[in-house]
C-alpha positions in Angstrom: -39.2 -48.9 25.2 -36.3 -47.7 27.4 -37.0 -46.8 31.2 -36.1 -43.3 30.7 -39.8 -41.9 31.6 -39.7 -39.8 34.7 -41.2 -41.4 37.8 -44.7 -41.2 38.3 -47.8 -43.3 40.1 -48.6 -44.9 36.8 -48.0 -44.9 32.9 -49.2 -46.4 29.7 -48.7 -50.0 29.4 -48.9 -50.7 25.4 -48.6 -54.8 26.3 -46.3 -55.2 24.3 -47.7 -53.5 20.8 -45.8 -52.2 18.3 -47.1 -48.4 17.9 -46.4 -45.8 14.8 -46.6 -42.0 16.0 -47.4 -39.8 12.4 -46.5 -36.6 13.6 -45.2 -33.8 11.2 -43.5 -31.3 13.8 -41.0 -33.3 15.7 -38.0 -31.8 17.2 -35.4 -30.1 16.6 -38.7 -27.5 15.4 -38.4 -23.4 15.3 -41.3 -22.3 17.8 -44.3 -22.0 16.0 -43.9 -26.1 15.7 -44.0 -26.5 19.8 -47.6 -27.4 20.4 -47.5 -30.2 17.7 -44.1 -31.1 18.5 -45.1 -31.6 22.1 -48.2 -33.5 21.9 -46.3 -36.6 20.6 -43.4 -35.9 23.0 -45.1 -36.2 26.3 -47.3 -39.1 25.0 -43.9 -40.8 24.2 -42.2 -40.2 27.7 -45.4 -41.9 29.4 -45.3 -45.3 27.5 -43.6 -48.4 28.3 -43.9 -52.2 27.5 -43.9 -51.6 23.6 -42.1 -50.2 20.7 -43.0 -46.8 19.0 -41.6 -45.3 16.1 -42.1 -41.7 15.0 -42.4 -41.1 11.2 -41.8 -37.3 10.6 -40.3 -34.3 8.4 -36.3 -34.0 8.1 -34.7 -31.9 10.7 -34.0 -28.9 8.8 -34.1 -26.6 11.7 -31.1 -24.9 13.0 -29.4 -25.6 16.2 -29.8 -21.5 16.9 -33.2 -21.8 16.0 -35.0 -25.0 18.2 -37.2 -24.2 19.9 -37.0 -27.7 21.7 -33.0 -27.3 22.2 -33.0 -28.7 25.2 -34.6 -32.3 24.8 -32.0 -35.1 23.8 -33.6 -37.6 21.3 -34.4 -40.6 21.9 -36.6 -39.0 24.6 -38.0 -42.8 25.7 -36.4 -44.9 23.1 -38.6 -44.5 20.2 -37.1 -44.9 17.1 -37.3 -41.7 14.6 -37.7 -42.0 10.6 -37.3 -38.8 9.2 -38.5 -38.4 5.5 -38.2 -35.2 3.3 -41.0 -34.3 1.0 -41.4 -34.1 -2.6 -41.5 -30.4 -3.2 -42.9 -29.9 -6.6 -43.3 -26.1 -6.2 -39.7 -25.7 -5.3 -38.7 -27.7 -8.9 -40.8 -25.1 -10.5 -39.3 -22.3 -9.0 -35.8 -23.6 -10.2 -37.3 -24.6 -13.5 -38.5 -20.9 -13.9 -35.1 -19.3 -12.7 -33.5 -21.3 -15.6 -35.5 -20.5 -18.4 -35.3 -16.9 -17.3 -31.6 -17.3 -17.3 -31.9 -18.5 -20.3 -34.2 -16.6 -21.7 -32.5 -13.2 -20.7 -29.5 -14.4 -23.1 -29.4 -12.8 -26.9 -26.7 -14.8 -28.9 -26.0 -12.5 -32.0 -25.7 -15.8 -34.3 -29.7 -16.9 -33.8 -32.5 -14.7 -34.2 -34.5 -17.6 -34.1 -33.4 -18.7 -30.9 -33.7 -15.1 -29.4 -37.6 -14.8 -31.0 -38.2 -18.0 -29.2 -36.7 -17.1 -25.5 -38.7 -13.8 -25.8 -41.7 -15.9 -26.7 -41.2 -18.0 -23.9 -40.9 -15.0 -21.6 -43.8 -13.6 -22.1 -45.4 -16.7 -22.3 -45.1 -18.5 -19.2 -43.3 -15.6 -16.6 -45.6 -12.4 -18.0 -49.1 -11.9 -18.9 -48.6 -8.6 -21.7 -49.5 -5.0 -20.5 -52.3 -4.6 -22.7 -54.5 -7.7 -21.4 -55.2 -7.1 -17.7 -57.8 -10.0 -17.9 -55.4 -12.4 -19.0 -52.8 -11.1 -16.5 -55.8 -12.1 -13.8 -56.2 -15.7 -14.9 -52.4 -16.3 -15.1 -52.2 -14.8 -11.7 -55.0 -17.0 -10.9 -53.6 -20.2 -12.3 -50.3 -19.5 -10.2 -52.0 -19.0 -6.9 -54.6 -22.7 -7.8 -50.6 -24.2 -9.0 -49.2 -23.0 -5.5 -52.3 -23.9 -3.9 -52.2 -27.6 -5.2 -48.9 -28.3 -4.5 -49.1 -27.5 -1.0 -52.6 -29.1 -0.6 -54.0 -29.4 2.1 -51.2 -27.3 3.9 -47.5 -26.5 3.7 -46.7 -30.1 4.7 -48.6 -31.8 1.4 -45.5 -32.3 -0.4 -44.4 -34.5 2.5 -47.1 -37.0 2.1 -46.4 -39.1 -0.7 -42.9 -40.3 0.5 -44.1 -40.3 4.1 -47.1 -42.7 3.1 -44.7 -44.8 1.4 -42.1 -44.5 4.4 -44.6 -45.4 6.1 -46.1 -48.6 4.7 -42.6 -50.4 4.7 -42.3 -48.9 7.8 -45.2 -51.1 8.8 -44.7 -54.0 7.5 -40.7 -54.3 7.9 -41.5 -53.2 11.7 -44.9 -55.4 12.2 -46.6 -52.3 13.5 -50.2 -52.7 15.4 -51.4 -49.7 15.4 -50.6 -46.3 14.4 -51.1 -42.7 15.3 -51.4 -39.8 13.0 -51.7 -36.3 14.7 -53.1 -32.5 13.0 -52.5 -30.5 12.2 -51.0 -30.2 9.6 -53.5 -32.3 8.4 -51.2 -33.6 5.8 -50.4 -36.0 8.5 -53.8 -37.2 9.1 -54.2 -38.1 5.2 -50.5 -40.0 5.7 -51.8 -42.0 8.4 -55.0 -42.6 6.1 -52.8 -44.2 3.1 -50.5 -46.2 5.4 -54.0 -47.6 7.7 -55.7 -48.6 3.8 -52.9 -49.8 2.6 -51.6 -52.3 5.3 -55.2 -52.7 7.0 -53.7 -51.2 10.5 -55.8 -49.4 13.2 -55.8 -45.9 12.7 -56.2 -43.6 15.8 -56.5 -39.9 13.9 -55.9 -37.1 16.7 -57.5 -33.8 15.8 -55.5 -31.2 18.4 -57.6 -28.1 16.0 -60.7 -28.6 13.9 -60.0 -29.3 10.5 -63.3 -27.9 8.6 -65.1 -24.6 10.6 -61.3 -23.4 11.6 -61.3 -19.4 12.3 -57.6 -19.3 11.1 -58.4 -21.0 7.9 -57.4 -19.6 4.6 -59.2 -20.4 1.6 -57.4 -22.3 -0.9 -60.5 -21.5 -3.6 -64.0 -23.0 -3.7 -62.6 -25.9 -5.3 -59.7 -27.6 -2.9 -61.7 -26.3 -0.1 -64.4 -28.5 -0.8 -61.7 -31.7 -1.5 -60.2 -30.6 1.6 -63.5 -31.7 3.3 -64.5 -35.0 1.4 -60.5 -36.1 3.0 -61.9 -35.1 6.2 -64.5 -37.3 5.7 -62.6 -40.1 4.3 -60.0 -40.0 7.0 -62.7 -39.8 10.4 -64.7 -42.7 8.0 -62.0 -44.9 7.9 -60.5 -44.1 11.3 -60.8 -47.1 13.9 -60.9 -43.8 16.8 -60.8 -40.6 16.9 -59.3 -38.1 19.6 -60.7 -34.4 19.9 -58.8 -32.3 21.9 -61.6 -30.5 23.6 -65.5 -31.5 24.2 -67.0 -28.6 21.9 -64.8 -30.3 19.4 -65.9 -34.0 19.7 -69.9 -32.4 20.1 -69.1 -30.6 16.8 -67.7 -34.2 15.3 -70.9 -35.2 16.2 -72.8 -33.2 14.3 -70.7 -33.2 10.8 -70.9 -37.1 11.2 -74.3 -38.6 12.7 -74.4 -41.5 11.1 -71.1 -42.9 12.6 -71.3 -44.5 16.4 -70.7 -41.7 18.8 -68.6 -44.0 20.7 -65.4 -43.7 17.9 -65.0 -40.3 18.7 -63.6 -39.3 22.3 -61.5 -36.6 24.3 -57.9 -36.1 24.9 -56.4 -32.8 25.9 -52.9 -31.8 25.7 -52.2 -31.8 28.9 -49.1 -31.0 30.5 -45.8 -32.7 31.7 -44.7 -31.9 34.9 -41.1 -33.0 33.8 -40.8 -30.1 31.4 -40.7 -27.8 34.3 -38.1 -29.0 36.1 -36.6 -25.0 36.2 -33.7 -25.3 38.0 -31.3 -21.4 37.4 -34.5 -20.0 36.6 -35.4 -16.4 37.8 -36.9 -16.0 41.0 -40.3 -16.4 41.7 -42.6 -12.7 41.4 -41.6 -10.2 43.7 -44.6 -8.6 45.6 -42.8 -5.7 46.1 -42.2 -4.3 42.5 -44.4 -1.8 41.1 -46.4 -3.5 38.4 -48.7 -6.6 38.6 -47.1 -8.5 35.8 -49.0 -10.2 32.8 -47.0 -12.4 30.5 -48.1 -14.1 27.6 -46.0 -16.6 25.7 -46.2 -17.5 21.9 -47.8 -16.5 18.4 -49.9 -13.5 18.1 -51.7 -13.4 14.8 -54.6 -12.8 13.3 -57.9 -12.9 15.4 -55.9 -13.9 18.2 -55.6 -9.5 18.8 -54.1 -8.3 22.7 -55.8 -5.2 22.0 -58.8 -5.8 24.3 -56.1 -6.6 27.0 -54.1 -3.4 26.2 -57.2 -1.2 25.9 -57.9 -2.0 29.5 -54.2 -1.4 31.1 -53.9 1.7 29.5 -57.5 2.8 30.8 -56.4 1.4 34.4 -53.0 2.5 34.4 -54.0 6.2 33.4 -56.8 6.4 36.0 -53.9 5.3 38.8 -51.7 8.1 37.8 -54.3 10.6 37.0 -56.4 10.0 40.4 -53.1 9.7 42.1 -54.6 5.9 43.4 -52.4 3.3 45.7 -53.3 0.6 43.2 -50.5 -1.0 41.2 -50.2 -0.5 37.3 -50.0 -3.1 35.1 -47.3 -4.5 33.1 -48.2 -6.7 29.6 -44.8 -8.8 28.7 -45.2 -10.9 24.8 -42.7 -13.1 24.4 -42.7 -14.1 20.8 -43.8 -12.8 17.3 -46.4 -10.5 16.7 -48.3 -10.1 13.0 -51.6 -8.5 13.6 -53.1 -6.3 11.4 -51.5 -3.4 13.0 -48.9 -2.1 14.1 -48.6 -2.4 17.6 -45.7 -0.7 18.0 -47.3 2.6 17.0 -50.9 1.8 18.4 -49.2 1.2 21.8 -46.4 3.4 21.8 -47.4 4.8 25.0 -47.1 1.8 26.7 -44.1 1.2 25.4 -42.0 4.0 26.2 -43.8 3.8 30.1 -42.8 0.0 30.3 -46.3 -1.4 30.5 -45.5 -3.3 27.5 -42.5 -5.5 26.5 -42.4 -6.9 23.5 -39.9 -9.6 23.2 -38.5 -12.0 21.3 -39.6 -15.8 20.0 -37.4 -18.4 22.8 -37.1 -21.5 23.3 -39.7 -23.3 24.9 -37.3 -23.9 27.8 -36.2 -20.5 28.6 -40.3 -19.7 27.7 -41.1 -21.4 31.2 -38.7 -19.9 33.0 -39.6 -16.6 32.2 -43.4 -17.2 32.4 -42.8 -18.7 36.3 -41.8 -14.9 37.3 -45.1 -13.8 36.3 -47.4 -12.8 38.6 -50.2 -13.6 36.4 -50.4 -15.5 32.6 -52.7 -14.9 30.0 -54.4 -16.4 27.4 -56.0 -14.5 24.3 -58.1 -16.8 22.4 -60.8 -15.1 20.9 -63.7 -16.0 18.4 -62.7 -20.0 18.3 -65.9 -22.0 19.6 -64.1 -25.3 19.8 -60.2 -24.7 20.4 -58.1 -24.6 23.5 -54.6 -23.1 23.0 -52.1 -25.9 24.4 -50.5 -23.1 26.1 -53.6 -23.6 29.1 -51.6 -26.6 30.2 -48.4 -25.2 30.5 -49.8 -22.3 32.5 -51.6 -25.0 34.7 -48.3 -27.1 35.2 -46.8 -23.6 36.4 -49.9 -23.0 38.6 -49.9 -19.5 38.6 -52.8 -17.2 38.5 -54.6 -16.9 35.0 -56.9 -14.8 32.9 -58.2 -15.8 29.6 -59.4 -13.3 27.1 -61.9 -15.1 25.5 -65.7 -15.6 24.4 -68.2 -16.5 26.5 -69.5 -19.1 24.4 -65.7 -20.4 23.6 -64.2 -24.0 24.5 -61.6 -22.1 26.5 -64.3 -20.1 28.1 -66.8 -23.1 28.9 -63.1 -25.1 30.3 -62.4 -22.4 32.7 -65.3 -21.7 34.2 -66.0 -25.5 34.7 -62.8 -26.5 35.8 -62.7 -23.2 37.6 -59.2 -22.3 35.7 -58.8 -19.0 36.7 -60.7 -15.5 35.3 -62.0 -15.4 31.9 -63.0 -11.6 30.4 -65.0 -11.8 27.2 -63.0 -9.7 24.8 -66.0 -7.5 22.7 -67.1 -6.4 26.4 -64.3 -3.9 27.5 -65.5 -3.5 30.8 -65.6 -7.4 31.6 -62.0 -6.9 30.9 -61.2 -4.2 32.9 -63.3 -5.9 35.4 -61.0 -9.3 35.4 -57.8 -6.9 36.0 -59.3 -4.9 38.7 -60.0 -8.7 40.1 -57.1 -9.9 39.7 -55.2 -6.8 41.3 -57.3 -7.3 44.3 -56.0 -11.3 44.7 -53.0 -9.8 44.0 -52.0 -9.2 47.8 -53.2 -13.1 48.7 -51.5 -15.9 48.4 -52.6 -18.2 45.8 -53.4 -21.6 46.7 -53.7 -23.3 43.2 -56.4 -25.3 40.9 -58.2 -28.0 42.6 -59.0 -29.6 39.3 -55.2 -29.5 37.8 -54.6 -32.9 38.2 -57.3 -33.9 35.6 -54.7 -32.8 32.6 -51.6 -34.4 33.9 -50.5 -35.8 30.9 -48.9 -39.5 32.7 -52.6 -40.3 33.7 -53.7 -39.1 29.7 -51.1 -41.3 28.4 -53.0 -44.1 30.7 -56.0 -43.8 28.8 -54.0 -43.9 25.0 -52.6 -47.0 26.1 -55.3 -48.6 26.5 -57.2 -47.7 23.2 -54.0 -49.0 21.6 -54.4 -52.5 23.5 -57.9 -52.4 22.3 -57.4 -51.5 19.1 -54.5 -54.1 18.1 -56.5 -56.9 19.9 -60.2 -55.9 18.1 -57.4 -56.0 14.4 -56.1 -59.5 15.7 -59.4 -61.2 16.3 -60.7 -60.2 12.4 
């Protein structure tokens, strides 16, 4: 690979192997693709004395819209095949806008013609009025159809030409070993095909759980329970595999006792110190201003709810104006999209209008950074996930700036924190823990903060070490069969 990897003590030597990176969010990616995108990124930057290739989706996104705008690819010489899927659905969809086109004509010359088009109508685009059962299983058999054709995600149509991509791919390159990273887990059963078919090592990185996943939505009783036989088949046949956090790999554990404890181990996303290179950024916080500023940067959905965070500034802010206290308010900043199951607008419109809460706009990841190194504090909100740490942690970490994690106390995020002593973590059904972290972290406020002493562990050159070397391993254990 080319010598373009930022300096550092050490990197991963891959001796001279040939290495396949399956990774379905590559950039240029809008920002809800960043983590994924990421992962494979700063693994890339930290290996030398091989060959990689990235197999990925076609880069669809917009220039206006990267999130990742400001890397220029190659970003260490690795050679990208992009490959678009086969989107069935899509040729449905088009099929169906026809033959309602068609259908909505009435040539005067045919009544047959115009008896059948009405047939076909209400045939395949409209259960009839009177038969509201029937209108149920159509609706059902639409929603499996959909369901199918983007099994077991949005990126299943992708895999059949990737897999086939990605055995000539292979073969053409003389690969050694190859990478497939989740989710979408589409590109774990990708790296599954191309592994049985050419008899390559397969490393399968999990950077979520795949089965047990709070964010999951059902797909039916049916391809929920194929969705975990693939699991199976994939960690089965996989020569390693990587969990991102320890509650993870102890869950692997558990769903697969049979299998030598040793093929499953850790690898966190760590962060790149290169990626904060912030040069024209804002200044740093200024003690002076009036709020303590909170800022947290990416997707709020779901479960993954601020209002345990904004609950508590309100409460705190109110009692400093009502009591007429010296104590500093606090100011909540979200900087990207927001679908929760309310309306936050309305729920927090009193923040709002006093400026505790800005809501801003998705940026790219860039700009992100800069913006989150004014903070005087950056939060996580990570609630009822057992086993998942949100890849923002690292960038926080890289930053080193004061943290609070809302999160439960049984939680991977939870159990990282307070072992790696990572900041202040608040457990989000216990209001007053939270309002206890806050009043906490306004009284460290004043101090200077000195940093993590345990930081260094996710610096992702010394990670990158440790995948080089299972690749060396790998590719040697394959050559000696």
């Amino acid at each position: 690979m080319a010598s373009a990897t930022p300096t550092r003590t050490q990197s991963g030597d891959l001796g001279g192997r040939r290495v396949l990176f399956i990774a379905y969010f590559f950039p240029p990616t809008i920002s809800t693709g960043v983590p994924g995108s990421m992962r494979t990124v700063k693994f890339l930057r930290y290996l030398h004395n091989g060959e990689c290739h990235v197999l990925t989706g076609p880069a669809e996104t917009r220039e206006q819209d990267n999130a990742l705008a400001h890397l220029s690819l190659p970003v260490n010489g690795e050679v990208i095949h992009r490959v678009a899927p086969w989107d069935i659905f899509k040729k449905l969809l088009g099929m169906r806008q026809a033959l309602k086109g068609l259908a909505r004509r009435e040539p005067a010359s045919s009544n047959h013609s115009e008896s059948l088009a009405q047939s076909t109508q209400t045939s395949v685009f409209k259960a009839t009025a009177e038969d509201t059962d029937t209108r149920s299983h159509f609706q059902r058999l639409k929603d499996f159809i959909y369901d199918l054709c983007y099994f077991p995600d949005q990126a299943g149509p992708w895999i059949f030409p990737a897999a086939r991509a990605g055995k000539k791919l292979v073969r053409d390159r003389n690969i050694d070993v190859i990478f497939a990273t989740g989710s979408p887990w589409s590109g774990l059963i990708t790296g599954y095909m191309i592994s049985k078919a050419t008899g390559k090592p397969l490393i399968v990185d999990f950077r979520d759980p795949w089965m047990d996943n709070p964010f999951h939505q059902s797909k039916g009783r049916f391809l929920d329970g194929w969705a975990g036989k693939l699991e199976r088949k994939v960690v089965e046949h996989a020569a390693a595999v990587s969990l991102n956090t320890e509650p993870l790999r102890k869950a692997f554990l558990a769903r697969y006792p049979e299998m030598n404890p040793e093929r499953f181990f850790v690898m966190p996303n760590g962060y790149d110190l290169s990626d904060f290179n912030l040069a024209g950024s804002p200044a740093p916080p200024d003690k002076e201003r009036p709020y303590v500023d909170l800022y947290h940067a990416g997707f709020l959905y779901g479960v993954r709810d601020p209002a345990p965070l904004l609950d508590a500034i309100r409460l705190l802010n109110q009692k400093v104006t009502e009591e007429g206290q010296q104590e500093k308010q606090f100011r909540f900043t979200q900087i990207g999209e927001v679908q929760l199951a309310y309306d936050i607008k309305k729920r927090y419109k009193d923040l709002l209008e006093s400026g505790a809460l800005k809501l801003e706009p998705a940026r790219p990841y860039k700009e992100c950074l800069a913006e989150l190194a004014t903070a005087d504090a950056v939060v996580n909100i990570q609630p009822f996930t057992e086993s998942q740490v949100p890849s923002k942690l690292y960038d926080y970490l890289a930053l080193n700036k004061p943290m609070i994690s809302i999160t439960p106390d049984n939680g991977a995020l939870s159990v990282l924190v307070r072992q790696k002593e990572l900041g202040l973590c608040a457990d989000p059904s216990c209001p007053d823990d939270v309002v206890s972290v806050l009043r906490e972290l306004r009284q460290q406020h004043g101090s200077e903060f000195t940093g993590y002493a345990n930081r260094r562990e996710f610096d992702i050159a010394d990670i990158a070490v440790n995948l080089a070397e299972k690749f060396r391993t790998l590719s040697s254990a394959e050559t000696q069969q």
